[in-house]
N, CA, C and O of each residue as an XYZ file, in Angstrom:
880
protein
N      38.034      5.891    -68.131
C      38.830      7.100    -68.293
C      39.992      6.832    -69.230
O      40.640      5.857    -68.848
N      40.261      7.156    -69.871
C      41.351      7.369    -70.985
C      42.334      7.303    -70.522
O      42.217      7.741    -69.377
N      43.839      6.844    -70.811
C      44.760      6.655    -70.368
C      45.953      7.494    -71.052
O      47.115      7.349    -70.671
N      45.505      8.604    -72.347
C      46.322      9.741    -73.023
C      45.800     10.826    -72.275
O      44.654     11.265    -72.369
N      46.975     11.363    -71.294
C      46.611     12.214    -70.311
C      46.241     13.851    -71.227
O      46.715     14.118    -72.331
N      45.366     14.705    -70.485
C      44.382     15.512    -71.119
C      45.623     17.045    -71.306
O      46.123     17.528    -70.290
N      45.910     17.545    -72.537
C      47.645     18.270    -72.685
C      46.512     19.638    -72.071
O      45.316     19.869    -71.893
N      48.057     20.362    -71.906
C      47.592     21.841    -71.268
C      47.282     22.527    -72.122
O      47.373     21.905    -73.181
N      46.957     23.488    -72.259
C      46.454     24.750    -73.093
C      47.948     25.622    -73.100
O      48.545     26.130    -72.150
N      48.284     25.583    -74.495
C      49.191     26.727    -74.198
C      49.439     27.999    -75.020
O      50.450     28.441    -75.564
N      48.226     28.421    -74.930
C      47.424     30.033    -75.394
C      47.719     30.652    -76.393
O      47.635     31.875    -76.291
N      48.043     30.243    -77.343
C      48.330     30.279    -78.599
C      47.199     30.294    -79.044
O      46.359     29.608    -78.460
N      46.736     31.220    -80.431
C      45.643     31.607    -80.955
C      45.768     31.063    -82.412
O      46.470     31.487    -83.330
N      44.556     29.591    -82.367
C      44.574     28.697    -83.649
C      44.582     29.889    -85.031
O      45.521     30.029    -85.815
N      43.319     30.634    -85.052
C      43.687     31.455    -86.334
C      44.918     32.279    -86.668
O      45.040     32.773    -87.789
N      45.755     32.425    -85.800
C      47.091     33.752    -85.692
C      47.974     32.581    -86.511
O      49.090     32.915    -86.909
N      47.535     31.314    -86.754
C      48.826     30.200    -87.165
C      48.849     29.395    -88.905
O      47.851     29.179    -89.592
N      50.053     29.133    -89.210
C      50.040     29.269    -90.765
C      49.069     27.444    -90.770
O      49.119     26.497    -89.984
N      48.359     27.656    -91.941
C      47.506     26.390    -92.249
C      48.755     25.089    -92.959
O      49.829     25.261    -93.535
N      48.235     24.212    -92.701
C      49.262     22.889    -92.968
C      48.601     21.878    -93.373
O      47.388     21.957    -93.182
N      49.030     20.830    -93.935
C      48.013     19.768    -94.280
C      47.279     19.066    -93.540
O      46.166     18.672    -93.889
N      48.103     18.690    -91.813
C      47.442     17.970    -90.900
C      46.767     19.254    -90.053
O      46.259     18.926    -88.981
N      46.708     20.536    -90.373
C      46.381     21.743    -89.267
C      46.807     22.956    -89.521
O      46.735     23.517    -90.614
N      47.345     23.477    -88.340
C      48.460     24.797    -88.378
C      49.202     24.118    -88.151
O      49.272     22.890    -88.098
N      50.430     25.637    -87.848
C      51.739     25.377    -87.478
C      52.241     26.529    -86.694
O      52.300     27.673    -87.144
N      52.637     26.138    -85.376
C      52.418     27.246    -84.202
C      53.804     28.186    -84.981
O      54.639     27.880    -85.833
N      53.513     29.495    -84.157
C      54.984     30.981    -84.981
C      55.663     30.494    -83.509
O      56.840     30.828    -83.375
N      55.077     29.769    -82.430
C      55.856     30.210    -81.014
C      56.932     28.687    -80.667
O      58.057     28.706    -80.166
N      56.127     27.444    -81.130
C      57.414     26.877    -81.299
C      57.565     25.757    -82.033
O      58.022     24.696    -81.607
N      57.007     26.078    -83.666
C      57.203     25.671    -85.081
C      56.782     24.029    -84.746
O      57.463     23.096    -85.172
N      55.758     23.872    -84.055
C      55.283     22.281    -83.771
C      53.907     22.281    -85.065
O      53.303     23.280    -85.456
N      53.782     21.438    -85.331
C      52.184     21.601    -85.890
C      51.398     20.782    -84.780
O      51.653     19.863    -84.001
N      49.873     21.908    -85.236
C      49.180     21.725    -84.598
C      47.898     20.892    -85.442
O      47.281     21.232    -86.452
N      47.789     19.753    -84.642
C      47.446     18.531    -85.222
C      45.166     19.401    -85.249
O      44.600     19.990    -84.327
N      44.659     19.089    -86.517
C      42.768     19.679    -85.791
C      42.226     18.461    -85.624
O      41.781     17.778    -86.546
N      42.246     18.113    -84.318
C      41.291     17.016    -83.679
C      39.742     17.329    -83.260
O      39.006     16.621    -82.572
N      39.424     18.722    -83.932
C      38.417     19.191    -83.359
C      36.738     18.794    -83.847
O      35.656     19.326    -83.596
N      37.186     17.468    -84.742
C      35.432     16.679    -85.869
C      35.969     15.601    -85.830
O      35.659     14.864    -86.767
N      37.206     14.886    -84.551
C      37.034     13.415    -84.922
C      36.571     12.506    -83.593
O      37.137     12.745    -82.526
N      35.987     11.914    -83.628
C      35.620     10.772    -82.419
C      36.854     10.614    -81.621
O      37.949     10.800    -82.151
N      36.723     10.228    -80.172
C      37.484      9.774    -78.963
C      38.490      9.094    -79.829
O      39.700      9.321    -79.858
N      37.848      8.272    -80.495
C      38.568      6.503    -80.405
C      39.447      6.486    -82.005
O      40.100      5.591    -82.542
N      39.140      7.801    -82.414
C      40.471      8.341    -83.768
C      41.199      9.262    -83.353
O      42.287      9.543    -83.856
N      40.505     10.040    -82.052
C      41.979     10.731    -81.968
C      43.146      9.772    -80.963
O      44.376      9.741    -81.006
N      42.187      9.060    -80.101
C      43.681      8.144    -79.087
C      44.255      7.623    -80.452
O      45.332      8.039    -80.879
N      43.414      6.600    -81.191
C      44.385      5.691    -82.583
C      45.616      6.651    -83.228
O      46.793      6.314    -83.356
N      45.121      7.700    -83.527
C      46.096      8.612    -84.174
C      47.507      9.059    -83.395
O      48.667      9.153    -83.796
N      46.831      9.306    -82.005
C      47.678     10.171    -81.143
C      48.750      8.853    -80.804
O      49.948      9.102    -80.665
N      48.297      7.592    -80.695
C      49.110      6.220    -80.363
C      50.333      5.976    -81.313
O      51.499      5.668    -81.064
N      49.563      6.257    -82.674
C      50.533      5.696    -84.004
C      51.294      6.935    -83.918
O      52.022      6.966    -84.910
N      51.463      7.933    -83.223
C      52.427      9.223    -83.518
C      52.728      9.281    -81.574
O      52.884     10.320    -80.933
N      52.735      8.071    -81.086
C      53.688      8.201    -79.772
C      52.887      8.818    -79.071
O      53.380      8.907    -77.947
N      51.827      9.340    -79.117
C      50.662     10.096    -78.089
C      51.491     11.727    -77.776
O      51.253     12.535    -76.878
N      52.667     11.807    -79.061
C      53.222     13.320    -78.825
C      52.734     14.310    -79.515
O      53.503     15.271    -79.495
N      51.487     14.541    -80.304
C      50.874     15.376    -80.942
C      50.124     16.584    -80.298
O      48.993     16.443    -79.831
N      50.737     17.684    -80.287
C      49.539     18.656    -80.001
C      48.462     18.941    -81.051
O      48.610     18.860    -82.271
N      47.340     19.291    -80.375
C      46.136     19.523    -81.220
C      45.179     20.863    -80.777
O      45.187     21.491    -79.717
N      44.404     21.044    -81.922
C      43.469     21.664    -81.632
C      42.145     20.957    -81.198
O      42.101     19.861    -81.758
N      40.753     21.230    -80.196
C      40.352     20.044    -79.606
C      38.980     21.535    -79.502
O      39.155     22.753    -79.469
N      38.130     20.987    -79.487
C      36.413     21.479    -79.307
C      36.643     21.792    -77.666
O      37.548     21.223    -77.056
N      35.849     22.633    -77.092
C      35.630     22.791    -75.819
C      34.634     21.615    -75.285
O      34.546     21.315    -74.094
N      33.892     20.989    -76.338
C      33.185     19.490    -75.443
C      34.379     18.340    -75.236
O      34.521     17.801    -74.139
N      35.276     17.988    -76.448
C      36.103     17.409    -75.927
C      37.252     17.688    -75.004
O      37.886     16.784    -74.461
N      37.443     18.668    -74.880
C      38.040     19.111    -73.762
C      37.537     18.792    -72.302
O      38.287     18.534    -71.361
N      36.534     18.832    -72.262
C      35.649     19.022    -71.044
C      35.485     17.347    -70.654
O      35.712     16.922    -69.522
N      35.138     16.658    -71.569
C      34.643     15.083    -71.708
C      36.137     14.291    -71.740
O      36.254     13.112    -72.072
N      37.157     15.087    -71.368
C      38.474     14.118    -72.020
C      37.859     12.550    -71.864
O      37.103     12.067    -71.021
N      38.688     11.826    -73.351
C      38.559     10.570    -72.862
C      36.766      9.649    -72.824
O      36.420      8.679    -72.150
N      36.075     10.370    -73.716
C      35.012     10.042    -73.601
C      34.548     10.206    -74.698
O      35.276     10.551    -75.629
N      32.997      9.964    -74.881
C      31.934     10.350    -76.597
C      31.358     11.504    -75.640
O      30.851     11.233    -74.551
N      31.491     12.985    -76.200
C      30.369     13.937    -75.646
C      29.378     13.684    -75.906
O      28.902     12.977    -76.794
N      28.673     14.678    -74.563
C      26.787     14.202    -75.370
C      26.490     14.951    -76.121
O      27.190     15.928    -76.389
N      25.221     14.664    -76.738
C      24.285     14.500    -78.126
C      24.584     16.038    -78.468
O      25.078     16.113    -79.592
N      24.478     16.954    -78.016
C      24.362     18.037    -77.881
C      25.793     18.775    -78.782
O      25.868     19.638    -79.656
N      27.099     17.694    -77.841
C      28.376     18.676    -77.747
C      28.620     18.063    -79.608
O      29.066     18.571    -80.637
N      28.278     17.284    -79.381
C      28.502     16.261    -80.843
C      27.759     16.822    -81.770
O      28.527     16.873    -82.730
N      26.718     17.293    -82.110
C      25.925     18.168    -82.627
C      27.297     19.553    -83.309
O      27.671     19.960    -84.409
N      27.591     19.800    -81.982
C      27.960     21.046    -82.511
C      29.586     20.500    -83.122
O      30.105     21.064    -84.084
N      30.132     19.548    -82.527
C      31.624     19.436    -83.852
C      31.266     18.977    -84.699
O      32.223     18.598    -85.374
N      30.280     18.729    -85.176
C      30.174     18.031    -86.872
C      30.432     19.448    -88.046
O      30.963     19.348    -89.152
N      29.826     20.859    -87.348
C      30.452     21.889    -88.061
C      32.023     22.464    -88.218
O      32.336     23.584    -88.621
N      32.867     21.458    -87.817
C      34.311     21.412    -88.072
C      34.912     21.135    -89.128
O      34.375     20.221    -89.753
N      35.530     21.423    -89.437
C      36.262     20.413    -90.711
C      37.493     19.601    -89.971
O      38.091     19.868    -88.928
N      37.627     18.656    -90.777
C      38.266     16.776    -90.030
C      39.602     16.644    -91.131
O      39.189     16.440    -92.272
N      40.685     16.695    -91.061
C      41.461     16.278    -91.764
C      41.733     14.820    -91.696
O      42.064     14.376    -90.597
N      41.639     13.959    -92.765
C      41.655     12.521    -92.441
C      43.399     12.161    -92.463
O      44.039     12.543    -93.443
N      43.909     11.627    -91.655
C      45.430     11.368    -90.689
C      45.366      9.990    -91.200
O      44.301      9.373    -91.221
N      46.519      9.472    -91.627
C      46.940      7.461    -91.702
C      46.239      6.766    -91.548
O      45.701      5.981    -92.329
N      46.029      7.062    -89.694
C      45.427      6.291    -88.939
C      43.939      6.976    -88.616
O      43.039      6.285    -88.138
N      43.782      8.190    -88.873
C      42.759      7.895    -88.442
C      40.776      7.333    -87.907
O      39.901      7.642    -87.098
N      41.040      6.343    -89.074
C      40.238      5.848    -89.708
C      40.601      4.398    -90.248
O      41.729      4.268    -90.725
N      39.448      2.892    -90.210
C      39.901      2.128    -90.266
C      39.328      2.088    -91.569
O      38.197      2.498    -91.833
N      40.219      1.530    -92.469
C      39.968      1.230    -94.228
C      38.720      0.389    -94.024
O      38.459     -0.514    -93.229
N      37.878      1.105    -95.215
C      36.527      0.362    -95.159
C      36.339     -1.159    -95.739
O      35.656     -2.068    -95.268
N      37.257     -1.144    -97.047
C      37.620     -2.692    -97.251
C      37.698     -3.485    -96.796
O      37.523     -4.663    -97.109
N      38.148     -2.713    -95.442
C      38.594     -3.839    -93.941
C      37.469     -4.181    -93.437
O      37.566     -5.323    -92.985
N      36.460     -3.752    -93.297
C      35.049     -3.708    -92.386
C      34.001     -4.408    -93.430
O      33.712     -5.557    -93.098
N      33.672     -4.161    -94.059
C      32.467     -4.080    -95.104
C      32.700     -5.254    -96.417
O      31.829     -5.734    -97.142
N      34.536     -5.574    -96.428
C      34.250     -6.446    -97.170
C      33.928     -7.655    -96.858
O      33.582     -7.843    -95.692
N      33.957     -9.084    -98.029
C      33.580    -10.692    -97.603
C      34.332    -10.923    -96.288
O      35.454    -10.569    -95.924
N      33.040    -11.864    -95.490
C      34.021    -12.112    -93.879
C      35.556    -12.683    -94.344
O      35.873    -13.435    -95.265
N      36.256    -12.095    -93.452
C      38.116    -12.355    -93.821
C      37.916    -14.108    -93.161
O      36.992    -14.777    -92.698
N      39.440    -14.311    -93.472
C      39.911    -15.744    -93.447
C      40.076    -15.517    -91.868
O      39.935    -16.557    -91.225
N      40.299    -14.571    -91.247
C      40.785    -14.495    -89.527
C      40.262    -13.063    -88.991
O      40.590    -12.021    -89.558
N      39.584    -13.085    -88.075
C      38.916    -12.585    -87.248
C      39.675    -12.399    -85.466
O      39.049    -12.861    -84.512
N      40.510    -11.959    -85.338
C      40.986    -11.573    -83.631
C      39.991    -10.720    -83.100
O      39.501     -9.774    -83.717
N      39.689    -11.073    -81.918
C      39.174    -10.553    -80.949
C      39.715    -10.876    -79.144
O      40.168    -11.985    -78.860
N      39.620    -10.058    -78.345
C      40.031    -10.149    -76.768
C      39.560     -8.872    -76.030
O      38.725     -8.000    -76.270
N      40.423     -9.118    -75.054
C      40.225     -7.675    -74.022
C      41.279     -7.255    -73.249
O      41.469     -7.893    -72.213
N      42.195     -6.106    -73.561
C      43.127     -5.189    -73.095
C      43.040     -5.018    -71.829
O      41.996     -4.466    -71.483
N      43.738     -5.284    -71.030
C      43.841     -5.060    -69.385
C      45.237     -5.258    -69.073
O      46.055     -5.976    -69.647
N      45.404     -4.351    -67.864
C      46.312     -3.763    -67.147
C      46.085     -3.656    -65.502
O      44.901     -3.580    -65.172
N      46.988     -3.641    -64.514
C      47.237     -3.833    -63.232
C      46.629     -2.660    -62.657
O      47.119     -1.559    -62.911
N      45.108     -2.818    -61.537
C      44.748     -1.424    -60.799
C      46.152     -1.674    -59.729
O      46.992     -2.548    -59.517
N      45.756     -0.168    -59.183
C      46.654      0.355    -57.677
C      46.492     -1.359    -56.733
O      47.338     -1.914    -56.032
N      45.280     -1.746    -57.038
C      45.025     -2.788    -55.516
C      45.709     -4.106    -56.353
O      45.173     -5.086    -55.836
N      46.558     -4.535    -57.310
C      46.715     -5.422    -58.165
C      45.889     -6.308    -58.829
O      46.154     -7.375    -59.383
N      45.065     -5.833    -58.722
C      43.516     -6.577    -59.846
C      43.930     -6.287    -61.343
O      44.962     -5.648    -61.550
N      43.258     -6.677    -62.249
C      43.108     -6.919    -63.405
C      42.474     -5.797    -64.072
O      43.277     -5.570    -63.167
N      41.971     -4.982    -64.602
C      41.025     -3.954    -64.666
C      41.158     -3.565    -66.608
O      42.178     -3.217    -67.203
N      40.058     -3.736    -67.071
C      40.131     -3.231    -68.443
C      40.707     -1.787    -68.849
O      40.512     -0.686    -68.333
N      41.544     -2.201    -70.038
C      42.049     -0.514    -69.819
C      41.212     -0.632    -71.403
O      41.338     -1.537    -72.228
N      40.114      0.922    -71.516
C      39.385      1.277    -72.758
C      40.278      2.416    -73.664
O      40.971      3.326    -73.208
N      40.044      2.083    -75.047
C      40.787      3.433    -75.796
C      42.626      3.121    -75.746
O      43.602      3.872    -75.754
N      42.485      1.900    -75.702
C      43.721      1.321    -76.220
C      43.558      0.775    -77.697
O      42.561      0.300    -78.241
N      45.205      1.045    -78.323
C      45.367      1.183    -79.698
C      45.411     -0.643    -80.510
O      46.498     -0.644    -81.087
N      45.181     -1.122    -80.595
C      45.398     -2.384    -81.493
C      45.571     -2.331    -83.054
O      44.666     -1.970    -83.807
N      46.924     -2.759    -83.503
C      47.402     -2.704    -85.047
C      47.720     -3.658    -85.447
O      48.226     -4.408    -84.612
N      47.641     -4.076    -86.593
C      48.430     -4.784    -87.212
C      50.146     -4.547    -87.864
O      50.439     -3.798    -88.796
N      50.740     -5.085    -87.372
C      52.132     -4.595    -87.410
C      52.352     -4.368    -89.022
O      52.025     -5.282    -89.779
N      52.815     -3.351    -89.461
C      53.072     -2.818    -90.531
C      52.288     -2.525    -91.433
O      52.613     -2.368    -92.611
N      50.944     -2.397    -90.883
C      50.304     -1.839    -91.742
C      49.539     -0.391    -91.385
O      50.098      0.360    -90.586
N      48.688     -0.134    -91.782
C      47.232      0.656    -90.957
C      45.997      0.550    -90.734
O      45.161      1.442    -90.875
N      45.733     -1.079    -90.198
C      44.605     -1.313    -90.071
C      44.936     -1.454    -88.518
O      46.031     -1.647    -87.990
N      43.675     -1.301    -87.932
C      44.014     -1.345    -86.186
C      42.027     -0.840    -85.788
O      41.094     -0.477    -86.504
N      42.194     -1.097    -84.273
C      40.811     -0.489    -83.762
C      41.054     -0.108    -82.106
O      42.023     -0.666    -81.591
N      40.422      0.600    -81.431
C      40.659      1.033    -80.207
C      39.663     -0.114    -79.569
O      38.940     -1.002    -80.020
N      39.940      0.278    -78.569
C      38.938     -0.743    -77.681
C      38.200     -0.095    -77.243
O      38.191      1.129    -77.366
N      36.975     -1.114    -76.294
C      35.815      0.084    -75.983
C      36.234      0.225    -74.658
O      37.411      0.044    -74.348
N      35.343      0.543    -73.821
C      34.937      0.982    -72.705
C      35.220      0.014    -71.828
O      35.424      0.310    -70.650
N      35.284     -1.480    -72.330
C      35.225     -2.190    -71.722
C      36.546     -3.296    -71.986
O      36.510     -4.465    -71.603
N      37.737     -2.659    -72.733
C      39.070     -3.199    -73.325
C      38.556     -4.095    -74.326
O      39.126     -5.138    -74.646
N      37.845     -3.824    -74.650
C      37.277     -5.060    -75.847
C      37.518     -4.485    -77.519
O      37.424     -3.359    -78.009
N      37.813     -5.614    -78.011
C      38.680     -5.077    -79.480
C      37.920     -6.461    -80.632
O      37.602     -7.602    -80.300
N      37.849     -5.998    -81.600
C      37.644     -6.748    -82.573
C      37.866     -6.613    -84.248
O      37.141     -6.069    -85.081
N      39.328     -7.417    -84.432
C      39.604     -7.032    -86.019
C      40.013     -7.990    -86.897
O      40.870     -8.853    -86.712
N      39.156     -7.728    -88.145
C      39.575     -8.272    -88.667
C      40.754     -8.748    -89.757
O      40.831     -7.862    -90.609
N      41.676     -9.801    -90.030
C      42.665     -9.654    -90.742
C      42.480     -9.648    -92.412
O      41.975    -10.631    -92.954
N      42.848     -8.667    -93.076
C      42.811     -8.739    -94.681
C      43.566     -9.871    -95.151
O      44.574    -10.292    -94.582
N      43.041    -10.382    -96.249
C      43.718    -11.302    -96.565
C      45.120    -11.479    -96.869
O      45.720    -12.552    -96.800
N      45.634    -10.307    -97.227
C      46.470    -10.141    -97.958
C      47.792     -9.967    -96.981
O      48.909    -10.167    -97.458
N      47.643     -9.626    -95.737
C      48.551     -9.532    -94.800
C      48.817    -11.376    -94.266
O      47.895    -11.909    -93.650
N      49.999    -12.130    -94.544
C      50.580    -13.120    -94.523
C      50.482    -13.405    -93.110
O      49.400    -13.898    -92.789
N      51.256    -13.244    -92.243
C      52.007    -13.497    -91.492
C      51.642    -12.238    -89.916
O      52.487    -11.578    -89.312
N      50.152    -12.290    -89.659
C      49.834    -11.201    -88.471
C      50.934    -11.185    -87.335
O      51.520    -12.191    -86.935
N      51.116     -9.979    -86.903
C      51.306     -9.645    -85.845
C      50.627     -8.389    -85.165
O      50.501     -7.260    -85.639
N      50.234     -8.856    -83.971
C      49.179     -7.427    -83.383
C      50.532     -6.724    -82.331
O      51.567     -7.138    -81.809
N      49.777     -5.450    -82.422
C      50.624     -4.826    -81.602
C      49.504     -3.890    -80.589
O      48.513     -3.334    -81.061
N      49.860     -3.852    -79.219
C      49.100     -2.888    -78.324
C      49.757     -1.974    -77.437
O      50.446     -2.190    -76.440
N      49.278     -0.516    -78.204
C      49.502      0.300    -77.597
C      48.549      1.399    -76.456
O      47.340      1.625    -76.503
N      49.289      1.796    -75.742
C      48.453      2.964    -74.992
C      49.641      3.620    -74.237
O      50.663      3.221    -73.680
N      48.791      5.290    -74.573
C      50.323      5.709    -73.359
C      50.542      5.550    -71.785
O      49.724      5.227    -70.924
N      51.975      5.896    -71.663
C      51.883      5.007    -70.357
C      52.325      3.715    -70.143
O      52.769      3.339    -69.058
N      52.205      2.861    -71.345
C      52.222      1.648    -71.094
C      53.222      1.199    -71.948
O      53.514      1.661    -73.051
N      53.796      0.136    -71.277
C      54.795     -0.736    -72.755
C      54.173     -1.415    -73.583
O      53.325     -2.267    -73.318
N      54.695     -0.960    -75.055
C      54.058     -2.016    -76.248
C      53.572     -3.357    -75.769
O      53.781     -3.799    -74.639
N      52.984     -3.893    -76.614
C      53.194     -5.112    -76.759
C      52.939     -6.297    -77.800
O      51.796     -6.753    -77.766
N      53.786     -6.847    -78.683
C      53.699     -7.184    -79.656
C      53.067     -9.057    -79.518
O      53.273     -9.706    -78.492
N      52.493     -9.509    -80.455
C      51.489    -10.897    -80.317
C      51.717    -11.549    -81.656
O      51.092    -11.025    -82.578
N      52.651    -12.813    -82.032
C      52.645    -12.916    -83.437
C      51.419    -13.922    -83.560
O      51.473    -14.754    -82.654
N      50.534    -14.065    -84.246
C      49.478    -14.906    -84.833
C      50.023    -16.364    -85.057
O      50.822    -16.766    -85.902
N      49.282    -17.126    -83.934
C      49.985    -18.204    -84.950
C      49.944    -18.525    -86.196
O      48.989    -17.926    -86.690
N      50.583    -19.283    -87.129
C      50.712    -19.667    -88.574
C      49.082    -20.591    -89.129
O      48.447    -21.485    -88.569
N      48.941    -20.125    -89.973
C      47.856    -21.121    -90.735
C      46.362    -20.864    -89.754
O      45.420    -21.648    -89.870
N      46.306    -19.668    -88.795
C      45.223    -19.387    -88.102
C      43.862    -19.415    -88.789
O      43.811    -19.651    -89.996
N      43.060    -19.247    -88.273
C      41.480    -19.344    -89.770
C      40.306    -18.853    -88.456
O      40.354    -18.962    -87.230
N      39.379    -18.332    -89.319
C      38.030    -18.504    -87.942
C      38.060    -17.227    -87.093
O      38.511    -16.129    -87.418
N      37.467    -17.607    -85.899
C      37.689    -16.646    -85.024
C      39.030    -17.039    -84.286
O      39.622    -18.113    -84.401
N      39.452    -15.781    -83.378
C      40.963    -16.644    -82.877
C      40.979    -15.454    -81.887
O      41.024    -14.291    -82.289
N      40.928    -15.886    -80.198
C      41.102    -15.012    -79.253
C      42.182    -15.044    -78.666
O      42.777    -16.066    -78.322
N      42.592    -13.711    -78.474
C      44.062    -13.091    -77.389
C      43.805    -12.052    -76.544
O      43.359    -10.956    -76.882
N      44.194    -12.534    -75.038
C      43.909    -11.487    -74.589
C      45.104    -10.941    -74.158
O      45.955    -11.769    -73.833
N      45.481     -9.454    -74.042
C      46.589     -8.860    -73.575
C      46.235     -8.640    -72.383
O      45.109     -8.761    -71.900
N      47.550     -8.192    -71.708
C      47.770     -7.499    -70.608
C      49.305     -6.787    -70.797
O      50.355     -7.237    -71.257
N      48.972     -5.581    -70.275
C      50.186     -4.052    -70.105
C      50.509     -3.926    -69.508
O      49.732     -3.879    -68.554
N      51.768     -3.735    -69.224
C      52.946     -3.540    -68.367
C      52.743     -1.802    -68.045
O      52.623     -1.133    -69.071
N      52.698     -1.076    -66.807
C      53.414      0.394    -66.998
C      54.496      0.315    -67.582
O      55.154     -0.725    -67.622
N      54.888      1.569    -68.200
C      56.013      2.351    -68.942
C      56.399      3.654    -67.141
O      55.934      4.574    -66.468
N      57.424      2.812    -67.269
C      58.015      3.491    -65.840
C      58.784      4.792    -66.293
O      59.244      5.553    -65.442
N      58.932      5.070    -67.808
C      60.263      6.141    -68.228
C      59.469      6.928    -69.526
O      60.059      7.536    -70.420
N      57.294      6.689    -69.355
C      57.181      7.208    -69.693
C      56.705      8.761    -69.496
O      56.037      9.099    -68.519
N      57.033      9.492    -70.317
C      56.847     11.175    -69.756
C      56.606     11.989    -71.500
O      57.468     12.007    -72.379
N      55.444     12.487    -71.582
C      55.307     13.067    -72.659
C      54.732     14.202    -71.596
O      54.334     14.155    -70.432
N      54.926     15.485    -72.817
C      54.522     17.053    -72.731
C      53.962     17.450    -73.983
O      54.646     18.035    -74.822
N      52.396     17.084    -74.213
C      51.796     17.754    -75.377
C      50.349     18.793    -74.532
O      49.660     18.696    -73.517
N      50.492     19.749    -75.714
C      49.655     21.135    -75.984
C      47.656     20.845    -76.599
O      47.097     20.024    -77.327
N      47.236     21.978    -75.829
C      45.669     21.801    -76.872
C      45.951     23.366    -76.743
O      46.466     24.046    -75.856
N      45.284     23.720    -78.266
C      45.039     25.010    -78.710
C      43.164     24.893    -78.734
O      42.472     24.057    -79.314
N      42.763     25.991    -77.928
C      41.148     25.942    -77.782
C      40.495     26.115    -79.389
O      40.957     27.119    -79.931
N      39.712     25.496    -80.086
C      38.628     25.561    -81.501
C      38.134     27.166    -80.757
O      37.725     27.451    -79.631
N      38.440     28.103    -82.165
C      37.636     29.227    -82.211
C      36.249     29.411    -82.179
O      35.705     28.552    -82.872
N      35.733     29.912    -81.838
C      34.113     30.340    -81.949
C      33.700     30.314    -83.326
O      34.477     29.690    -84.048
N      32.629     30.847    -83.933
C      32.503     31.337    -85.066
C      32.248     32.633    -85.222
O      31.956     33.110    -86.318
N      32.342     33.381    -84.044
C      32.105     34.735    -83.900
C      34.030     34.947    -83.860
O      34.758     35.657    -84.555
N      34.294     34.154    -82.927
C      36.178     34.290    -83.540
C      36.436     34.348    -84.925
O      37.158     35.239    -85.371
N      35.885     33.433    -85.708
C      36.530     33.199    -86.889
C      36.497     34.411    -87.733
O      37.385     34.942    -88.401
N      34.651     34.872    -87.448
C      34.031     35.507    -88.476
C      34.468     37.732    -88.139
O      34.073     38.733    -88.736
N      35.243     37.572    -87.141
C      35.709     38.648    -86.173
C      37.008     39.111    -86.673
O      37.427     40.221    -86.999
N      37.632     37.690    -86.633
C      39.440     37.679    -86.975
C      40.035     38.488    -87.590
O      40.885     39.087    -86.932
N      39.964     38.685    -88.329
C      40.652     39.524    -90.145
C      40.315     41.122    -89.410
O      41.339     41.803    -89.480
N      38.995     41.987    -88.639
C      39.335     43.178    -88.668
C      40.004     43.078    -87.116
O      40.958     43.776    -86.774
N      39.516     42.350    -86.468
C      40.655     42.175    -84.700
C      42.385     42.214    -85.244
O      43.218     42.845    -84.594
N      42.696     41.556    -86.330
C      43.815     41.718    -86.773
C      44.426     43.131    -87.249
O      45.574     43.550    -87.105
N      43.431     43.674    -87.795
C      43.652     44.964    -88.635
C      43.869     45.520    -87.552
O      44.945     46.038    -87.252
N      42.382     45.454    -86.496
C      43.334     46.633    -85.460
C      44.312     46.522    -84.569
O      45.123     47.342    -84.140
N      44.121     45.370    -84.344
C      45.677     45.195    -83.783
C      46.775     46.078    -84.605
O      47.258     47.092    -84.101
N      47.037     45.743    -85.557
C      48.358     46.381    -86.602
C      47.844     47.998    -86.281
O      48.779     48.685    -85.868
N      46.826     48.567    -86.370
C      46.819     49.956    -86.455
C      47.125     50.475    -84.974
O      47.541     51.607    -84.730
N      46.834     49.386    -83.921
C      47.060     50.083    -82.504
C      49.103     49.785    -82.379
O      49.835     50.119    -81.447
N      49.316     49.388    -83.103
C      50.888     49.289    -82.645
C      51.715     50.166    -83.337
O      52.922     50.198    -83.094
């Protein structure tokens, strides 16, 4: 289960709102509204992490329903007819992936304290490289694997999730190879966020809009 708690709906109508580069931008209380509604689980936590997990968004009714999960085949099917604004983060540079194996390779597994004080993987936690924008979520199972570009000197990882306190890891010096760390997260006792989902229109909404508008104006 995801650990970026699932925001309320707060009934605001995505088409009624001015378009922006990352989305809209609500008339009711001038926030933008982030369209998460064509990107995978594990780009919107990355995104929502690198912006403090305070972003409202617009969100598909499968991800809504699935918080915190990959919908099935079906729900996924149908957001690929979205359009995806690509965000900093949300997406790991392909250079990073695809190019010659790097000089350093980190890998571990993200865990945090259950209720009974056990150990328990926390999944869909954020892992970065400090000052840059390369990073990867973890899976299902707190498991992370990234690699370092060459060109970044001096690593430091950082792990985030909300809820939880940072936590920063400097690499040791002259590292090479593979090289494992595993974290563990502290709760964030003073943390408290309040973010919004605006429901993805239909296409009978979309394609409706413009004369529902008209009459609106003629009934007032």
């Amino acid at each position: 289960m995801s650990t970026l708690p699932k925001p309320q709906s707060c009934g605001q109508h995505w088409l009624d709102m001015q378009p922006t580069a990352n989305g809209r931008r609500c008339g009711q209380c001038e926030k933008e509204i982030h369209d998460f509604s064509a990107m995978a689980w594990p780009d919107i936590a990355r995104t929502q992490a690198a912006h403090g997990n305070a972003l409202c968004g617009m969100y598909a009714p499968a991800q809504l329903a699935h918080w915190g999960q990959v919908p099935p085949p079906g729900a996924c099917a149908r957001l690929a007819t979205a359009t995806s604004i690509a965000l900093a983060l949300a997406a790991i540079p392909a250079t990073a992936q695809v190019a010659a194996p790097a000089r350093l390779t980190l890998s571990g597994t993200v865990t945090v304290l259950s209720a009974k004080g056990q150990p328990v993987p926390l999944p869909f936690a954020t892992v970065l490289l400090a000052g840059t924008t390369t990073g990867v979520s973890t899976d299902e199972q707190g498991r992370y694997e990234l690699a370092v570009p060459d060109a970044v000197a001096d690593p430091t990882l950082v792990f985030i999730s909300i809820g939880y306190e940072k936590l920063e890891w400097m690499v040791p010096a002259a590292s090479q190879g593979q090289l494992r760390h595993d974290a563990w997260l502290a709760i964030n006792p003073h943390s408290s966020l309040s973010v919004f989902s605006v429901r993805k229109p239909t296409l009978f909404e979309r394609a409706t809009w413009p004369l529902r508008r008209w009459l609106g104006r003629q009934s007032q």
